[in-house]
N, C-alpha and C positions, 0 to 999 in steps of 0.2 A: 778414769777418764783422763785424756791426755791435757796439758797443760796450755790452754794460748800462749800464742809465740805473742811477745813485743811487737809493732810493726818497728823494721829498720828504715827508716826517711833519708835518702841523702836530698842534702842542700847546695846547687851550685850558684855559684854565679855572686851578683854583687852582695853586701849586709842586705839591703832593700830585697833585693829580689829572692836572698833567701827568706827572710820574713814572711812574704807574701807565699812561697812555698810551703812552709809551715802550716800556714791557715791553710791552704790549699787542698792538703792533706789530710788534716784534721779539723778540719772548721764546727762540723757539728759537735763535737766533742768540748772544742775552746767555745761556740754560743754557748753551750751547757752551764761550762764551769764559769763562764763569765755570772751567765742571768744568776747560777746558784748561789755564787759570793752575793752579787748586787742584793739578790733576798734576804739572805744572812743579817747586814747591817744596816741597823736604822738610821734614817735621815742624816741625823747628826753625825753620827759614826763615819757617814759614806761620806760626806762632804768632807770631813776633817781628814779623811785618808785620804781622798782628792788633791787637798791641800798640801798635804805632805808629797804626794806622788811628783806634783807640778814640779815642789820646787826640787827635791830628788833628781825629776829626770831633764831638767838645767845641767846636774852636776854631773849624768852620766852623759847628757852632750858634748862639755866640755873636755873629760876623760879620756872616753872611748866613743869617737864620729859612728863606728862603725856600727857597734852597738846601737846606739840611738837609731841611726837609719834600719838596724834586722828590726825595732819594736815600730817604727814608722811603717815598713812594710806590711808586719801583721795588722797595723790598725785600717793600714788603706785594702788590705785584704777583706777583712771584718767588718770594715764600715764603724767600727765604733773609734772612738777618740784614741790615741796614742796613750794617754793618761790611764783611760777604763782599760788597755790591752796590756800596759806596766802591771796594774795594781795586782794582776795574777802572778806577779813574782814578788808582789812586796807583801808576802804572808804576814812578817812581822806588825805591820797596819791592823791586822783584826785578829782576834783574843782565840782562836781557838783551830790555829796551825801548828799544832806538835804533833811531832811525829818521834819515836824511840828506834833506836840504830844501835847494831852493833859493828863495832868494824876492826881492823887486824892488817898489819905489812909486815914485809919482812926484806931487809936487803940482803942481794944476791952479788954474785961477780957479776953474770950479765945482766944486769938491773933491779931495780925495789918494784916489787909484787904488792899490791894495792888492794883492799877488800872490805868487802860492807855488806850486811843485809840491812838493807832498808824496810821498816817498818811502818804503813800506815794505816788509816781506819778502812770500813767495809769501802770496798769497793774502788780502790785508789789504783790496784793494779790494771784495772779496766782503763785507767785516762792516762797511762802511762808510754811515752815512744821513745825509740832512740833514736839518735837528731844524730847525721854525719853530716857536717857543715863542711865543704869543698869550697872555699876562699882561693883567691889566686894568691899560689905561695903556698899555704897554711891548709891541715884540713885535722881537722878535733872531733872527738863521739863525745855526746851527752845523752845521760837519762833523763826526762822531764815528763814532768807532767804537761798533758797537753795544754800550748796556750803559753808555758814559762821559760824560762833563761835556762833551765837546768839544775841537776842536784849533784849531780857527780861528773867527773868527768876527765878526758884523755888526750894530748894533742899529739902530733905528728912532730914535732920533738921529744917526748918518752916522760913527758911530765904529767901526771896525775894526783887528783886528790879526790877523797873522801870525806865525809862531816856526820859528828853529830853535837844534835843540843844539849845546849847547857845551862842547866835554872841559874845564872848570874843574874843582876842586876840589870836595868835596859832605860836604852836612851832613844829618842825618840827624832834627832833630825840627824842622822846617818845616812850612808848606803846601804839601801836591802841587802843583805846576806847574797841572796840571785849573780846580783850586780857582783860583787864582789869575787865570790866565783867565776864569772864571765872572765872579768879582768883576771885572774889569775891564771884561769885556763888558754890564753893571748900568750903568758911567759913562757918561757922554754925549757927551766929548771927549778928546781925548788929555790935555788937562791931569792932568783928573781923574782917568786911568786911569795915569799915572803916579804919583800921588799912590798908589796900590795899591799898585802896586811900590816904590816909596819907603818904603811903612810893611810890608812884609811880611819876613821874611828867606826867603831862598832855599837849596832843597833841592841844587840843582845850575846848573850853566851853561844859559842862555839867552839868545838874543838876539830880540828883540822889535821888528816895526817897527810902529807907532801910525800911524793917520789919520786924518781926521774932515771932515766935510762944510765946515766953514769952509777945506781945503785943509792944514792945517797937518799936519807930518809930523816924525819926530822915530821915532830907530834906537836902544835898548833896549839893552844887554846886563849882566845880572845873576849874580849867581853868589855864594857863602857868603863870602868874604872879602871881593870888591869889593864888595856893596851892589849900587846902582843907577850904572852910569853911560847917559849920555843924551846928546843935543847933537839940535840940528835940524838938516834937513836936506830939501832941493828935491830930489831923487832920491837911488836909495840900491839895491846888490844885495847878497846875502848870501849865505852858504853856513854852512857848519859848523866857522868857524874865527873866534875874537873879530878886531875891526876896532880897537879902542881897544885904547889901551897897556897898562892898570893891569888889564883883563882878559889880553892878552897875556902876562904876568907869572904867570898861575895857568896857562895853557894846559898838560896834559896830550899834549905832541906825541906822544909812542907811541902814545899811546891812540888820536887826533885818527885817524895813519895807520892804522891798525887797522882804524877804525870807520870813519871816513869819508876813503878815500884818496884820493877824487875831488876833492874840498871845491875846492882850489886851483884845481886843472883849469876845476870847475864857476867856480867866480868869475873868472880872466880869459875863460870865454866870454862871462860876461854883460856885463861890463864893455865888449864890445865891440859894445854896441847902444846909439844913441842912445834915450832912454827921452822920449818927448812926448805918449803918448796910450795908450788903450789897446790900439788895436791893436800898438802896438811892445811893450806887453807879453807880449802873444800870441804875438807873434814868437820873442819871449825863452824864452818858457815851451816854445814848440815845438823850439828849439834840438838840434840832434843832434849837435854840435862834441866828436869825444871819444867816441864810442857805442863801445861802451853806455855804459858810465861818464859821461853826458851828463846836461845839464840835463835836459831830458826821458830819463829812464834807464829801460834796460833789467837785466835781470840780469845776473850776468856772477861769473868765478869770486873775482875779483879785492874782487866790492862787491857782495852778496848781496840788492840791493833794487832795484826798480821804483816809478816814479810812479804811485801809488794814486788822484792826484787832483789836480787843479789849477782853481786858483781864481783872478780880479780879483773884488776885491768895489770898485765903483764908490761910496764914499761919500757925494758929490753926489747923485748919484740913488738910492740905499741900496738898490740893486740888488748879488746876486750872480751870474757869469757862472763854473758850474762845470764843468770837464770831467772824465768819469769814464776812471776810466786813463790812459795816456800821451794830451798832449793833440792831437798831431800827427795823432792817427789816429779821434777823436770830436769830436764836435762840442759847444754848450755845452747843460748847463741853464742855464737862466737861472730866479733867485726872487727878488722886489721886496719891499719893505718898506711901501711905501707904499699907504694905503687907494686 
């Protein structure tokens, strides 16, 4: 049976009115996943993430207007508060958003090639859209869950990043992870999208890899005690385990095997692909080395998640090539950026 396609959404018009488009699109999906979380956490739980969200989305008003007005627009779409339509991107508030990732770049002459299979529990790929936000001036693709900021993403300057978790340490009045994305996804280069990270503090573990159209590439990993560490890098694979020392030192290993027992598995298969184009990243992301617990993964009793989705975002040509589900068995969207 063939694979559902993603729906592709574009967004024009002002932050606000793309907001309210979003919903518009998707609303029964974003009531779902709202009323789902709300059931999830008890009394206490919901108010104290409340609390945090409040004072949170003070700091993304001040930040980013623009932002603040797309999450104003979903709430006056939804009819629910501004605050209850955030908390869907502020996963980090309640105990049980991990999600396992493997991802891979490589820089080129004409730009850094960008890539991730995104891994999440039953049924994630069903709430899943791609968001083409059409701003005056500016226009970026995200993958999101319905209802959030985004998880990955591409802008119309050649900048792109990926992410996955990382068991560090966590701190508790931050910027959601979402947020922080957002704001980087607004930059134009990696420079600049460091320069985000560099000025924000972080809620938990993350590693980040950056690219952008002039080719440069450069591997991310964040988290409440280290800060930012960073370095470049000509190719580079990831899993769900820090690569650097100074993060290595916070690493939460119970946890790490817990949540992501494959992590290691997954990084010596990737490690075992020359990376020179896209196609070899293709290859990579199709990988069954290990199944289920495989780069492209299936469920299993052992690691309770599947590949949701898989992406190259082609920063040179500010194209993204996404596949819905595991990627070995669909074939790609593909959504450009350029007029």
């Amino acid at each position: 049976m063939a694979k559902l396609q993603i729906p592709v959404i574009v967004l024009r018009g002002t932050a606000f009115e793309r907001g309210q488009q979003h919903v518009s699109h998707l609303r029964s999906l974003i009531i779902a996943d709202y009323d789902r979380l709300r059931r999830s956490a008890e009394t206490t739980d919901w108010n104290r993430a409340c609390a945090k969200a409040a004072a949170s989305l003070e700091k993304v008003s001040a930040l980013d207007s623009d932002l603040h007005s797309e999450l104003e627009g979903m709430a006056a779409e939804t009819g629910i508060s501004a605050i209850d339509i955030y908390l869907l991107s502020c996963f980090e508030y309640f105990s049980d958003r991990r999600t396992g990732c493997t991802s891979a770049a490589i820089s080129t002459p004409s730009g850094a090639l960008v890539a991730q299979n995104w891994d999440g529990p039953e049924g994630a790929d069903r709430h899943l859209a791609i968001l083409v936000h059409e701003a005056p001036g500016k226009r970026m693709v995200t993958i999101a869950t319905a209802g959030t900021l985004g998880w990955v993403g591409l802008n119309d300057s050649g900048f792109a990043f990926v992410n996955n978790d990382l068991m560090l340490d966590e701190k508790q009045d931050s910027l959601p992870s979402l947020v922080i994305r957002r704001l980087m996804l607004a930059r134009p280069s990696v420079e600049a999208a460091l320069d985000v990270l560099m000025s924000q503090p972080h809620m938990s573990g993350r590693s980040f890899i950056l690219g952008d159209a002039a080719g440069r590439l450069q591997l991310a990993e964040v988290g409440p005690s280290i800060g930012l560490s960073h370095r470049i890098v000509d190719s580079i694979v990831h899993t769900n385990h820090p690569l650097f020392p100074d993060a290595s030192v916070w690493e939460n290993i119970e946890a790490e095997a817990r949540h992501y027992p494959s992590s290691r598995e997954r990084l010596r298969a990737a490690r075992r692909f020359a990376l020179t184009d896209a196609a070899s990243l293709a290859a990579l992301l199709r990988d069954r080395t290990g199944a289920p617990d495989a780069i492209c993964k299936s469920f299993s009793p052992r690691e309770p998640t599947a590949t949701a989705f898989s992406v190259i975002f082609d920063c040179g040509q500010r194209e993204a090539a996404i596949w819905p589900g595991q990627p070995d068995g669909s074939s790609p969207q593909r959504v450009g950026l350029l007029a």
